[in-house]
C-alpha positions in Angstrom: -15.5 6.4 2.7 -17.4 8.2 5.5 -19.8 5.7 5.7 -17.0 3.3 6.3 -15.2 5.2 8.8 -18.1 5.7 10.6 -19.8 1.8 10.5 -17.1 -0.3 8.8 -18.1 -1.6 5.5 -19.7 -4.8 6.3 -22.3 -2.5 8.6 -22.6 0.3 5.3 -26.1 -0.5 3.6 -26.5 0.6 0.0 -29.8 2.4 1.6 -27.2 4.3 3.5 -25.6 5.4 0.6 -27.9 6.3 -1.2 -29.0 8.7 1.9 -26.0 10.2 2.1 -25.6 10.7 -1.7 -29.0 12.9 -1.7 -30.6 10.7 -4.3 -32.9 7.8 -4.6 -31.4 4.1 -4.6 -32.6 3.2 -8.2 -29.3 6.0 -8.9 -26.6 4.7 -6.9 -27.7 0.7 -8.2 -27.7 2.1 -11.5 -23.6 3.5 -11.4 -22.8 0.6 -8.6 -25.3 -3.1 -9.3 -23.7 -4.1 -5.7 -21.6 -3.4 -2.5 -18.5 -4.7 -4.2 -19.0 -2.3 -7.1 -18.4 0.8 -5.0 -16.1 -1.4 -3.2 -13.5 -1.6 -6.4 -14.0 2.2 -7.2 -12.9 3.4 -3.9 -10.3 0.7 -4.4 -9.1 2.7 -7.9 -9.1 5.7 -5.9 -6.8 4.1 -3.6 -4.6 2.8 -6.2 -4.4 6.0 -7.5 -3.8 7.7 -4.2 -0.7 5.0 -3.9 0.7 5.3 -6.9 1.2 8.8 -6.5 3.3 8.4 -3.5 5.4 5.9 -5.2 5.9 7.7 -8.5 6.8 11.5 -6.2 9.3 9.2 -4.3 11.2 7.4 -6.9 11.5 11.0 -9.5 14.0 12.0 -6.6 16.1 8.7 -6.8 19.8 9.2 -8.4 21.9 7.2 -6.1 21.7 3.9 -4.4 21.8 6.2 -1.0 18.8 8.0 -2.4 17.3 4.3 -2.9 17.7 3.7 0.6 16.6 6.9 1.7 13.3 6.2 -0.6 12.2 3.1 1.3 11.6 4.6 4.0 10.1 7.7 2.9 7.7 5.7 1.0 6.8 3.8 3.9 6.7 6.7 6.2 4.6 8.7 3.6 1.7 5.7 3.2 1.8 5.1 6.9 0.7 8.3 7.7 -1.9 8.6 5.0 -3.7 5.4 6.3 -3.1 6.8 9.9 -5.0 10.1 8.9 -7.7 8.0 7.0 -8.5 5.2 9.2 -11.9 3.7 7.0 -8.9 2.9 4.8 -8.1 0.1 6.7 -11.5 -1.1 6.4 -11.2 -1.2 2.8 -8.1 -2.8 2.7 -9.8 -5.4 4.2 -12.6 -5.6 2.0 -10.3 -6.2 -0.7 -8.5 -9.1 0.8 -11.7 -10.5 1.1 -13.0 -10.2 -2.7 -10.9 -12.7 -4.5 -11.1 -10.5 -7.6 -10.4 -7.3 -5.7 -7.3 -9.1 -3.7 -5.9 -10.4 -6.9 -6.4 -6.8 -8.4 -4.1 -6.1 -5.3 -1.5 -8.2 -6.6 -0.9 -7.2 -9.8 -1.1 -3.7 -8.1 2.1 -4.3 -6.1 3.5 -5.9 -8.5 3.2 -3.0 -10.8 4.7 -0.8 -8.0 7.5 -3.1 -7.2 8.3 -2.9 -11.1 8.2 0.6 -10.5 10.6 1.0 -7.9 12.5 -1.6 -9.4 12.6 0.0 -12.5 13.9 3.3 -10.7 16.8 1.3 -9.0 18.3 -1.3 -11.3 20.8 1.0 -12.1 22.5 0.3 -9.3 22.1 -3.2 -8.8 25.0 -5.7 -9.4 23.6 -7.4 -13.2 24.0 -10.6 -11.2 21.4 -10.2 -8.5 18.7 -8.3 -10.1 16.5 -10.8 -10.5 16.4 -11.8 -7.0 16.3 -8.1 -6.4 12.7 -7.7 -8.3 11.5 -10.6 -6.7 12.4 -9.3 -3.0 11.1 -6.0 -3.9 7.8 -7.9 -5.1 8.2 -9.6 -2.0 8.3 -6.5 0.1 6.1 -3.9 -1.8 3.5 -6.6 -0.3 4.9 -7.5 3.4 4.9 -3.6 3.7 0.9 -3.7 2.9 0.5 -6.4 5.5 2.6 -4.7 8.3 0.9 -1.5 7.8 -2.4 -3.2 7.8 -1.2 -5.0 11.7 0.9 -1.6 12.9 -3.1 0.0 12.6 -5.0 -2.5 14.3 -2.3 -2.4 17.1 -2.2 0.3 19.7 -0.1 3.1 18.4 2.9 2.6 20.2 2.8 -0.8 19.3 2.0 0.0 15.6 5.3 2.3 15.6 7.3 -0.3 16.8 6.3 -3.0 14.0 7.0 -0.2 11.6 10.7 0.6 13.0 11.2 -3.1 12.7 9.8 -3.5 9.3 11.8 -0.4 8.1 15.0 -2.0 9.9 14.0 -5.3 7.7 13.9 -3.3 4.4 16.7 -0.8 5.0 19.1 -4.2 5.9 17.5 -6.3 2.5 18.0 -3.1 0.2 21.4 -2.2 1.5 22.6 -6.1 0.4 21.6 -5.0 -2.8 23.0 -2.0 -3.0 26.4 -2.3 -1.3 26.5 -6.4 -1.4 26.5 -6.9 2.0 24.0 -6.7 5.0 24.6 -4.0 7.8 26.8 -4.8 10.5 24.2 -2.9 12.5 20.1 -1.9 12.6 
């Protein structure tokens, strides 16, 4: 991940990893045959890293207010991870651009959508809970996208598109939960 903070990860050579590992490149080809090998373990790390925050956040939901209240916590809480760790972003990218690593990613949000989903039903009308997983599916992944754009952006800019995204999700989960939209964001 240093390497890839430093040089972005299309610039990181597997000679340079080995380098920086302190052993010869016959070792590091002999855990990782390739680039996209080391690629998908940092990408477990990551997933790990994420589920965490997701799992901490939803242990604390007993109310549809909490629910609310968790959206944006969550958000807040993986925004300012990827803002302390910028080579994130660059493998973020790397995985949208390794078909097997990108669909990895989906079943990946799904899973944590399912997760927060499964934390919230509870206080769902039964009538509109599957549209309710399917918007959550819908924007466990938006919320990857938009933090991926709020980084590339200059910051100011960046915390505006998060505002706005966290107005969009606070408005979509409150229809849920109360069965109407806010008369005001």
């Amino acid at each position: 991940m240093h390497l890839i903070g430093e040089k972005g990860i299309d610039a990181v050579t597997m000679k340079e990893i080995a380098a920086l590992s302190g052993g010869p490149i016959a070792s590091v080809y002999q855990y990782f045959p390739n680039k996209s090998a080391i690629i998908a373990m940092l990408y477990d790390r990551y997933v790990d890293q994420t589920r965490l925050i997701v799992s901490k956040t939803i242990t604390s939901i007993s109310s549809a207010a909490d629910a609310l209240d968790a959206t944006d916590t969550m958000f807040d809480v993986y925004y300012n991870n990827l803002r302390q760790n910028p080579s994130t972003q660059d493998l973020l990218n790397a995985i949208q651009a390794d078909k097997a690593l990108a669909d990895r990613d989906i079943d990946e949000t799904r899973y944590q959508a399912d997760s927060f989903y499964d934390a919230t039903e509870q206080f769902i009308p039964e009538q509109m809970r599957d549209a309710y997983r399917r918007t959550l599916f819908l924007m466990f992944h938006m919320a990857s996208a938009t933090l991926r754009l709020a980084l590339m952006v200059p910051e100011k800019e960046g915390e505006v598109i998060v505002a706005q995204f966290k107005a969009i999700t606070r408005a979509q989960a409150t229809y849920y939960f109360e069965g109407k939209f806010p008369t005001s964001i």
